[in-house]
N, C-alpha and C positions, 0 to 999 in steps of 0.2 A: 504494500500500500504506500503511494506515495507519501509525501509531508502535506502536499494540499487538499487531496479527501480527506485525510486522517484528520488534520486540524477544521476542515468544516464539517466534521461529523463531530468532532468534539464541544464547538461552538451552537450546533443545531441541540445537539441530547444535551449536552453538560449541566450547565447551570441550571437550565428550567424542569429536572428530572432531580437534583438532588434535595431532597427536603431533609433539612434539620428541625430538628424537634428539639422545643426548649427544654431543659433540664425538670423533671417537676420541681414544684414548690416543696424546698425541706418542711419537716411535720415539726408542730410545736411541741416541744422537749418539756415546759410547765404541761400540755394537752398527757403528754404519755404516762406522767408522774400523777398526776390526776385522775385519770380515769381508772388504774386499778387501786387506788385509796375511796376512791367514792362507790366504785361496784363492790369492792369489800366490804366498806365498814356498814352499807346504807343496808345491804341485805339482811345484815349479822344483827344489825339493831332492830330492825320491826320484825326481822324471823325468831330472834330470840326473844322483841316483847308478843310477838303470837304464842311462841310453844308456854311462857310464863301466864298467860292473860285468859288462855283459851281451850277450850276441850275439842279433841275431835275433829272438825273442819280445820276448824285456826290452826290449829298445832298441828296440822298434817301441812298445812302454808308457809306456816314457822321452816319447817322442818325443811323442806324445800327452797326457802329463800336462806337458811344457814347452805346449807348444803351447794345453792349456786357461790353464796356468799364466800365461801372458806374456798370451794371448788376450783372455781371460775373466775370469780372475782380479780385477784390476784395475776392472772395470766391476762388480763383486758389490754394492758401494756403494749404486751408481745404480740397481739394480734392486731392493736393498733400501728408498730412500728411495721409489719408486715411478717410476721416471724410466725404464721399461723402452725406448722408442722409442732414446734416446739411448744409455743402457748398451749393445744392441741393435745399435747403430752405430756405437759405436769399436770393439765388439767385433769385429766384421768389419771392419772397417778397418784396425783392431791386425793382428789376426791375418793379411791379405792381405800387408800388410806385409812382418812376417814371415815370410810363406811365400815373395817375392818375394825380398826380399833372401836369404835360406837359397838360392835357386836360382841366384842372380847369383854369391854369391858360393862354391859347393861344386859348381857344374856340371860337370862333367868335359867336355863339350863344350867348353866356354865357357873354360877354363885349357888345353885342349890348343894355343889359336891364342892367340900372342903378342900381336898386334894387338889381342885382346880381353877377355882375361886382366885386365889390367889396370883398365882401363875400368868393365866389368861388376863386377868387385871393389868398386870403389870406388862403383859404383853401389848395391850390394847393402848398403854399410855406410850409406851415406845413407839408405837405406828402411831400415835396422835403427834408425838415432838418431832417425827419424820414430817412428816403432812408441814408442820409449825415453821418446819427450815423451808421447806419449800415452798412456802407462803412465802416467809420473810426473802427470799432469795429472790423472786417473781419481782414483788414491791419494790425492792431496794434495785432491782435489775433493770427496770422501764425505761429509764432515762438512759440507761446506755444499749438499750435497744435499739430507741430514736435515733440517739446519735450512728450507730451504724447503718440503719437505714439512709440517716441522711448522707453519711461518706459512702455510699455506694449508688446511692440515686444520681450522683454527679458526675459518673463516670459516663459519658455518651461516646460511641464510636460512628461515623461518617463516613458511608464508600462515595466516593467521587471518581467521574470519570476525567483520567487524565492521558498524558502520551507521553511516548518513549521514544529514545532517541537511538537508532543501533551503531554500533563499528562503521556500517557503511553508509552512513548517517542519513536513512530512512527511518520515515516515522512513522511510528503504531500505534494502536489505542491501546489502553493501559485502564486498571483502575487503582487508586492511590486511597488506602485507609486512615483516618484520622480521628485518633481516640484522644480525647478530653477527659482529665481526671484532677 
């Protein structure tokens, strides 16, 4: 190909064929620290004044709004910064947790026999301070969630078409990558 097609095939496609897309807008880092202190603590309060206040319905409310609250809550960060796989899976992790320990240690089977009572108890609290780090880890985690989302949102890469020049100085089309980071 000569240098004068090649270059008005580059002027015809080039420019008006490459779209850049602006970088998104970084997330607000106060927005990620926020949102898993409010879906935590908001649930945990009217679910724990339901299961205290109320028989039956309420406390079956309760019980479900702790259970998002303790669960879920806490990972709202991570699925805010974009980190759904992981949010995802402390979430269930949290939450088995807690439904493990809840059963060790309020089983009525399980405190009827003395030999087990005990045991199970203390087994039930240890899967609760597991759950309690994993909570705490989520929370204290959001904010550098955000941030990693945002140092990676800013990375954009560009293919453009350019040209090349050879040995026998003919010129080709080409395309040229430009990554932004």
């Amino acid at each position: 190909m000569s240098a004068v097609p090649a270059l008005a095939l580059l002027i015809a496609v080039g420019p008006s064929s490459v779209v850049e897309d602006d970088p998104p807008e970084p997330k607000s880092e106060a927005l990620g620290i926020a949102l898993p202190v409010v879906a935590t603590f908001l649930p945990v309060l009217f679910g724990g004044g339901l299961v205290y206040r109320y028989d039956d319905d309420g406390e079956l409310a309760g019980l479900f709004l702790l259970a998002f609250g303790l669960g879920v809550g806490p990972s709202i960060g991570h699925f805010y910064a974009g980190e759904s796989l992981f949010a995802g899976l402390t979430s269930v992790l949290r939450t088995s947790l807690l439904g493990m320990g809840a059963f060790l240690v309020f089983a009525d089977t399980l405190a009827d026999n003395p030999d087990t009572a005990i045991p199970a108890a203390i087994c039930g609290l240890v899967l609760w301070a597991s759950a309690a780090y994993l909570l705490g880890r989520d929370l204290f985690d959001a904010r550098a969630a955000v941030r990693r989302h945002n140092e990676t949102a800013e990375v954009t890469a560009v293919l453009t078409p350019s040209a090349v020049v050879a040995r026998d100085g003919t010129v080709g089309p080409a395309l040229a990558l430009a990554v932004r980071f």
